[in-house]
C-alpha positions as CSV (number, residue, x, y, z in Angstrom):
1,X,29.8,-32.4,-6.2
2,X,29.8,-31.4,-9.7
3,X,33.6,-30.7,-11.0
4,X,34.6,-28.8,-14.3
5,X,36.6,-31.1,-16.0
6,X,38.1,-28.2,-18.3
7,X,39.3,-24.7,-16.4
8,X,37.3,-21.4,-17.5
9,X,39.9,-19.0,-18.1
10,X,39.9,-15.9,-16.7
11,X,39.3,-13.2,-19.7
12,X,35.9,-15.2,-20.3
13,X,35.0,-14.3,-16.6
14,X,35.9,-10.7,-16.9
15,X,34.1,-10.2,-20.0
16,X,30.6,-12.2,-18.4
17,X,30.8,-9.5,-15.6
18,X,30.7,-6.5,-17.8
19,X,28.6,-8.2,-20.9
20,X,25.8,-5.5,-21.4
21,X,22.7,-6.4,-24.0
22,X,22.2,-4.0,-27.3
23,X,19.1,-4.9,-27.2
24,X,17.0,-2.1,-26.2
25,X,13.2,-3.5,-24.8
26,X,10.1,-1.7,-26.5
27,X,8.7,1.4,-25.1
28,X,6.2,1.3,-22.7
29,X,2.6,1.7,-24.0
30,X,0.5,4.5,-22.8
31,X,-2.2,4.0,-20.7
32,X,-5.5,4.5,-22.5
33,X,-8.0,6.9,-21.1
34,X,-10.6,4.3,-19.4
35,X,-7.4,2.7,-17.5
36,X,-6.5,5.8,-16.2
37,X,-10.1,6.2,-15.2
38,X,-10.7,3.2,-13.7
39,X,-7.4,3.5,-11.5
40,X,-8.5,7.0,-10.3
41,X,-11.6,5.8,-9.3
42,X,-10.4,2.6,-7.7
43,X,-8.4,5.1,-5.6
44,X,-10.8,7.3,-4.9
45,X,-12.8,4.3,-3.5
46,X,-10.3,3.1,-1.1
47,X,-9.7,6.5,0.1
48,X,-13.2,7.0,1.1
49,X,-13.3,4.1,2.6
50,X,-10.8,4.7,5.1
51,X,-12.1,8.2,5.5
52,X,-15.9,6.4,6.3
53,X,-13.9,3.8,8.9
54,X,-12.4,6.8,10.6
55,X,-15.4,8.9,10.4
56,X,-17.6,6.0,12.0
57,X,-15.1,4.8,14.1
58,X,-14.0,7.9,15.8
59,X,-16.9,8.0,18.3
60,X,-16.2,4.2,19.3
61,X,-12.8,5.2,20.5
62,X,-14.4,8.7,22.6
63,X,-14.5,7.4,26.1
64,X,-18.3,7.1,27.2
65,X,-19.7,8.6,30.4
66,X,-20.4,6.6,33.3
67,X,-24.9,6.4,33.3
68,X,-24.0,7.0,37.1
69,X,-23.1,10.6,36.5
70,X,-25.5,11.5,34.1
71,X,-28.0,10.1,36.6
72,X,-27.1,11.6,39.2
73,X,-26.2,15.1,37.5
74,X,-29.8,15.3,36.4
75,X,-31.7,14.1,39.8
76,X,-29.6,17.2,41.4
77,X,-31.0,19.3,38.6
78,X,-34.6,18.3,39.0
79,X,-34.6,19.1,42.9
């Protein structure tokens, strides 16, 4: 392993943990008005798509009735 040959003294170490940059990054630009547009309507577009999946896919998950029934419920009526 790799061995300091020199020891760190112990006020460097203290001051590395509470060294705090004056540097202050730039301020965020503003999104223009054909991002914000094109985010809205990228959300709008995965919301109705999940609205279509449920809408369609709602009568998959009803539980059919048995052709037996419906057979025999309207060979009783007839008669």
């Amino acid at each position: 392993m790799f061995r300091r040959s020199e020891a760190v003294p112990f006020a460097f170490v203290a001051e590395a943990d509470r060294f705090r940059s004056n540097v202050t990054p730039p301020p965020r630009e503003r999104p223009s008005v054909s991002q914000i547009a094109a985010r809205t309507l990228v959300g709008m577009t995965v919301v109705a798509g999940l609205v279509g999946s449920l809408l369609f896919g709602m009568p998959a998950l009803q539980p059919n009735p048995t052709p037996g029934k419906a057979q025999q419920s309207s060979a009783s009526e007839g008669r």
